[in-house]
Structures are given as C-alpha cells and as structure tokens.
C-alpha positions as CSV (number, residue, x, y, z in Angstrom):
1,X,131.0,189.4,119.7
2,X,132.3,192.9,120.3
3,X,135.4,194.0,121.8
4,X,135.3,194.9,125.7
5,X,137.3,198.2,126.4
6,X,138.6,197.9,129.5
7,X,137.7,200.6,132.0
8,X,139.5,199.5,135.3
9,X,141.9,197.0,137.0
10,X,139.4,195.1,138.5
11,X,136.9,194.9,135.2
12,X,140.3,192.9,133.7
13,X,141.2,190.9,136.4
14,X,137.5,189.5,136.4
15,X,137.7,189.2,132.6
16,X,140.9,187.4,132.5
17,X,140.1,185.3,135.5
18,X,137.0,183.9,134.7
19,X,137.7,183.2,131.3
20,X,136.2,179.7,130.2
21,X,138.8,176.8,130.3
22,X,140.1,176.3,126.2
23,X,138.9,179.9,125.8
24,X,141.2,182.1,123.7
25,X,141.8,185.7,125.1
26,X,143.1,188.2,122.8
27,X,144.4,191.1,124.4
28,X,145.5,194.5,122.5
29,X,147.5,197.1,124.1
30,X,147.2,200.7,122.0
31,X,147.6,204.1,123.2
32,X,145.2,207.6,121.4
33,X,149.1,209.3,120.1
34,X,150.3,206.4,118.0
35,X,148.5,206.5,114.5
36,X,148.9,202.8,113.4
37,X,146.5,201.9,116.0
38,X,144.1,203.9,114.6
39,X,143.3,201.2,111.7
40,X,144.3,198.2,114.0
41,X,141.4,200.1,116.0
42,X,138.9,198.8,112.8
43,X,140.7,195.7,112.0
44,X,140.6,194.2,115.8
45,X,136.8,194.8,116.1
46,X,135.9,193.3,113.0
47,X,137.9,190.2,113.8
48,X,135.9,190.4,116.8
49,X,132.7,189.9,115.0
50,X,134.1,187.3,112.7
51,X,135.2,185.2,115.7
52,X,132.9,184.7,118.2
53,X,134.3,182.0,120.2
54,X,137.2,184.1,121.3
55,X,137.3,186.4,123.7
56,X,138.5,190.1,123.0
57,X,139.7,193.1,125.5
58,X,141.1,196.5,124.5
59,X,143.4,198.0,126.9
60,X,144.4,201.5,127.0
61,X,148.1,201.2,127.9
62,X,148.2,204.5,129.1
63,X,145.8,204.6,131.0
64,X,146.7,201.5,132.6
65,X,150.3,201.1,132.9
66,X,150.2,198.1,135.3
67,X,148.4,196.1,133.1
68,X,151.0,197.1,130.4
69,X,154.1,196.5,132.3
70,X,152.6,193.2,133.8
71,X,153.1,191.8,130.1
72,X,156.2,194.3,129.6
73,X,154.4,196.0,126.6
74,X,157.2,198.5,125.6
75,X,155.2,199.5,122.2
76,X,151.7,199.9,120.8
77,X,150.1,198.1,118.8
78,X,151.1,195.0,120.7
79,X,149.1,191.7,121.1
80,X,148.7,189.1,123.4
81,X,147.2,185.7,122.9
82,X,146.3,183.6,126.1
83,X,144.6,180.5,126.8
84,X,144.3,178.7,130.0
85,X,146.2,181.2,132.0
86,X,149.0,180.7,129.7
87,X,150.3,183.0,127.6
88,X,150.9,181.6,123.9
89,X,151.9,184.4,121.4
90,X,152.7,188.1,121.8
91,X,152.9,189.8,118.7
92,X,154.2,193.9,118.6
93,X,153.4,196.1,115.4
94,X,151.4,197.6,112.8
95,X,151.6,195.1,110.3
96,X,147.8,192.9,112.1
97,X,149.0,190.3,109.5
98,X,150.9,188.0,111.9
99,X,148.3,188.1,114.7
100,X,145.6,187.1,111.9
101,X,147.4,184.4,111.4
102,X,148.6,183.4,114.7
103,X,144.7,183.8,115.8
104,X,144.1,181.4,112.9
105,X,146.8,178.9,114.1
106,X,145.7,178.3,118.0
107,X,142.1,178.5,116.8
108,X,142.6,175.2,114.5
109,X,145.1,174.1,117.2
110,X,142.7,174.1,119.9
111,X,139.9,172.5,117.6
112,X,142.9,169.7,116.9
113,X,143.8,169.5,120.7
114,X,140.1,168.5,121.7
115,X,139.1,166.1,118.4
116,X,142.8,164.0,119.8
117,X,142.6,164.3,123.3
118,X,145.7,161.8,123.4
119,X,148.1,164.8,122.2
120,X,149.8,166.2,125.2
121,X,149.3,170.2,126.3
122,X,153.4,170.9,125.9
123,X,152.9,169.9,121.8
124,X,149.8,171.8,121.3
125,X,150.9,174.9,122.6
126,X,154.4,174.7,120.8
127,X,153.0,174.6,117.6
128,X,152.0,178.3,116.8
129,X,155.9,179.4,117.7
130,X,156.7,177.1,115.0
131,X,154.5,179.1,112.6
132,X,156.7,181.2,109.2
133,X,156.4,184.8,110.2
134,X,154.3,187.4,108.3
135,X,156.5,188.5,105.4
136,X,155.0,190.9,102.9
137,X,151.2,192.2,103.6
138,X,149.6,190.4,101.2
139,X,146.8,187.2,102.4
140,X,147.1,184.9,99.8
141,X,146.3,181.5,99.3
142,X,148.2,178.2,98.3
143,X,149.6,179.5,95.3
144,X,152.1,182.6,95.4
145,X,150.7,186.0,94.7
146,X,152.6,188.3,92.3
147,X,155.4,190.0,93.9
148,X,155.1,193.5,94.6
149,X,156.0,195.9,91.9
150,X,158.7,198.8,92.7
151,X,156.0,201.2,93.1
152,X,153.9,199.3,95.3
153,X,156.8,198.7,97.3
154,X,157.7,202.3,97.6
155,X,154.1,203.1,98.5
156,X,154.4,200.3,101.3
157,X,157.4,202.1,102.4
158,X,156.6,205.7,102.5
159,X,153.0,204.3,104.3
160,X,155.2,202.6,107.0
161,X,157.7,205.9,107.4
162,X,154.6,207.6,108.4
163,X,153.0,205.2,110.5
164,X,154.0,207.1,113.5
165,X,155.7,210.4,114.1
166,X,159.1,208.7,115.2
167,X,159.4,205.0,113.6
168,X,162.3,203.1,114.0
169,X,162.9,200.2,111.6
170,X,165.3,197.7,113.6
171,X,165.9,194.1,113.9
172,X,163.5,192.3,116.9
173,X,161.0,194.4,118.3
174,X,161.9,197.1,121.6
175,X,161.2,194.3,124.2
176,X,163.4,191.5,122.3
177,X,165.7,193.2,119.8
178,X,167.7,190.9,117.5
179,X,171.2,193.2,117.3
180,X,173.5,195.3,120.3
181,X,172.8,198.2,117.3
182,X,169.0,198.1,117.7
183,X,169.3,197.6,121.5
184,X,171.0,200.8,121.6
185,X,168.7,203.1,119.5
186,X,165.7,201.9,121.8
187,X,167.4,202.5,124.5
188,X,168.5,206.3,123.4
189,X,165.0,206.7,122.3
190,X,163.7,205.8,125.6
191,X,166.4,207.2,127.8
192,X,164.8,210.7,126.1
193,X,161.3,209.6,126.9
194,X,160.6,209.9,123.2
195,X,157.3,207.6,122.0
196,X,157.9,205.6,119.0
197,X,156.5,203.0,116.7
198,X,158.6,199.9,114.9
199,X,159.1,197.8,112.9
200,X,160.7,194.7,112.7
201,X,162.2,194.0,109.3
202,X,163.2,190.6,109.9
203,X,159.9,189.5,109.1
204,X,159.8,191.0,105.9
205,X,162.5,190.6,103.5
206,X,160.8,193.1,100.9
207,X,161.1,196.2,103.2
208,X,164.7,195.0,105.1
209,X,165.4,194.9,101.4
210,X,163.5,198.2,99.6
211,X,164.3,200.2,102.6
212,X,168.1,200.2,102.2
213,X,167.5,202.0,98.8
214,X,164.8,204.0,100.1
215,X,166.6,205.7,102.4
216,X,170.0,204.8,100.5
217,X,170.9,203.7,103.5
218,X,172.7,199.8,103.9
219,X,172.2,199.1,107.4
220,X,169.8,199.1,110.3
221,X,168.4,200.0,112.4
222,X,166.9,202.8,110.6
223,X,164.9,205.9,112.4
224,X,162.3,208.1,110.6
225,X,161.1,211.3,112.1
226,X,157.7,212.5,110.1
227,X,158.6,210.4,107.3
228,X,162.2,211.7,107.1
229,X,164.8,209.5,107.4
230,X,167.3,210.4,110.3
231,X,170.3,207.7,110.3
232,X,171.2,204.8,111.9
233,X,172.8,204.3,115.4
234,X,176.2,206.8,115.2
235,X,174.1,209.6,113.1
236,X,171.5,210.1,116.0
237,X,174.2,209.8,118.7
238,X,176.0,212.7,116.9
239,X,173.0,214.7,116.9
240,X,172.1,214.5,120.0
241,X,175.9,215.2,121.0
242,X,175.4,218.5,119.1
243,X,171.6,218.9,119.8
244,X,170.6,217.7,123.2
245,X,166.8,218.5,122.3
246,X,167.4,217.0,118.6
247,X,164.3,214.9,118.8
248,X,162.0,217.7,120.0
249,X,163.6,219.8,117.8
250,X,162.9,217.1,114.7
251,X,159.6,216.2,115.7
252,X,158.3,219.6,116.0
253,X,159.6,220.8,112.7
C-alpha cells in the first residue's frame, strides 16, 4: 500500500474517521526546509509497501498547521501511531529507528490482543510505552552487534550535526524536554522563530556520550548551526545579548 499525501482538511478527517476498527494509522508530519525528512521521505514509503495492513498518511505540516497543532507537533520528522481513535505512540526525530520498532510492537500487539480476546484494551495498549528506546542505529538481532568503532561514531556524529541547518542536541524532544536547560534553548530558538531539528540523546548513550568530546563540550543541550558547534544554554544567550540577529547572522554564513 502506498502512502496517501494529504491534500486538504477534509481528505484527513475522512481518512482518519473511517479508518477500520483495529486498523493502525501511522501519521508523519514533515515539512520541504528540514533535510532529515528528506530520507525519512524513502524510508516511510517503503515501510508502506512492506505493511500493508496499516494505514499511512503524509501530512505537510506547513501546509496544514491545524492538523499539526491538533497533535502539538512542535518538530519534523515527527510520528504518530493511532488505533481506534486512540492515540498510542508519538515518536519526534530523524533517527526512523524507534518508529520501526514501535510499528513492529503494536503490530504483534494487536495480532496478540485478537488471538486472547480475554486480555483487556488498558494492558494492550500499555505495552508499546513499555518498549527499551532506540539506542544506537544499528537493527540487529538477538545477539549484540559489534559496537561502533571511533570512526563510525564520528561519522554518525558529523551526519547528525548536519541533519539540519540548526540542530539542537538536548534531553526530551521540544514538546516534552527532560531538563529546565533544554526547555530554555527551545524556547530562545522559538521565541526567534528560528526552525530547527533535534535530537534527543537520552535515547542514545553512544552520541550523549561521543558528542561531549566532539564538540569538547561536557554538557547539554548542545546547538549546531551548519555543522558548527555554537554552545550550550549561557553561550547562545550571550550571543544573542551581543548579536540580536546572531542566528541569521550564523545561518547565513
């Protein structure tokens, strides 16, 4: 099955409404300006075709910003899984690894719900926020993989630095953050309006880890502008104390 691009209000509201009952949706929010949705763009649609019983819709969040701030989507990529008119996992970043996964889990959930129809709704749909996060990129299978080397780590890293031309590496995502340090940063970054992708390094020991001496810097959150590290928190304040147009200026240099 193909993905359905949304092309109006109405088009999802039919979608979304008269979804089968045990159908899962999969919704993905992206935007044209932030590069890592370009190769989500690939991945999505060929999970598309791989799973045919679930249902998947694109969505332009800037061309629809109701639809976007009727699920609060505050960054791109971002995912939302739904079933029954309830919503069961939303999932914000580059790395597709965790919504593979998750899309994985509440397939084999729902497949477990209907073969015991004795197990109540509540434990079925807790299951999947019980499920590890993604940590490093890798899909392997019961046994470990090899650990990534320095260099692939550094190649990782530099790859993620350039994800987008303003990424900010921070603890929780922009609609849940994890520390008052992150909160702050995403709140500078949109109190200037300024578009951004993230990541969330909680979910991935080897980059909260590699970054640090990356950027030889011990704390987060971190912000990149094209691949150059900026600073944390009290660096960007000060330059934008002494540079009101600092990101402008940074972006466009």
């Amino acid at each position: 099955m193909s993905v359905v691009e949304i092309s109006s209000e109405d088009q999802f509201s039919d979608l979304t409404s008269n979804v089968a009952k045990d159908k899962l949706l999969a919704v993905y929010f992206h935007t044209s300006w932030a590069a890592p949705c370009i190769q989500i763009n690939t991945v999505y649609a060929q999970l598309a075709e791989q799973n045919p019983s679930v249902l998947f819709i694109s969505v332009n969040a800037d061309e629809f910003p109701d639809i976007s701030e009727l699920f609060e989507v505050s960054a791109v990529p971002y995912f939302v899984l739904i079933r029954d008119d309830t919503i069961l996992k939303e999932i914000s970043g580059a790395d597709p690894n965790e919504f593979v996964t998750a899309l994985a889990e509440l397939q084999n959930s729902n497949t477990t719900a209907q073969a015991a129809p004795s197990a109540s709704s509540s434990s079925a749909a807790a299951a999947p926020a019980q499920a590890p996060l993604a940590s490093v990129p890798q899909q392997g299978g019961a046994d470990e993989e090899e650990e990534e080397t320095e260099e692939q780590l550094n190649a990782r890293l530099k790859q993620l630095t350039e994800a987008s031309p303003v990424m900010l590496f921070m603890k929780g995502t922009p609609a849940s953050p994890q520390c008052g340090f992150s909160r702050q940063l995403v709140a500078i970054l949109r109190e200037n309006q300024v578009r951004f992708g993230f990541f969330d390094i909680l979910k991935d020991d080897s980059v909260r880890q590699g970054l640090k001496t990356y950027s030889d810097w011990p704390t987060f959150p971190q912000l990149y502008i094209n691949g150059e590290f900026q600073g944390g928190l009290d660096i960007i304040k000060e330059n934008l104390e002494e540079d009101p147009d600092f990101f402008q200026n940074a972006i466009n240099a």
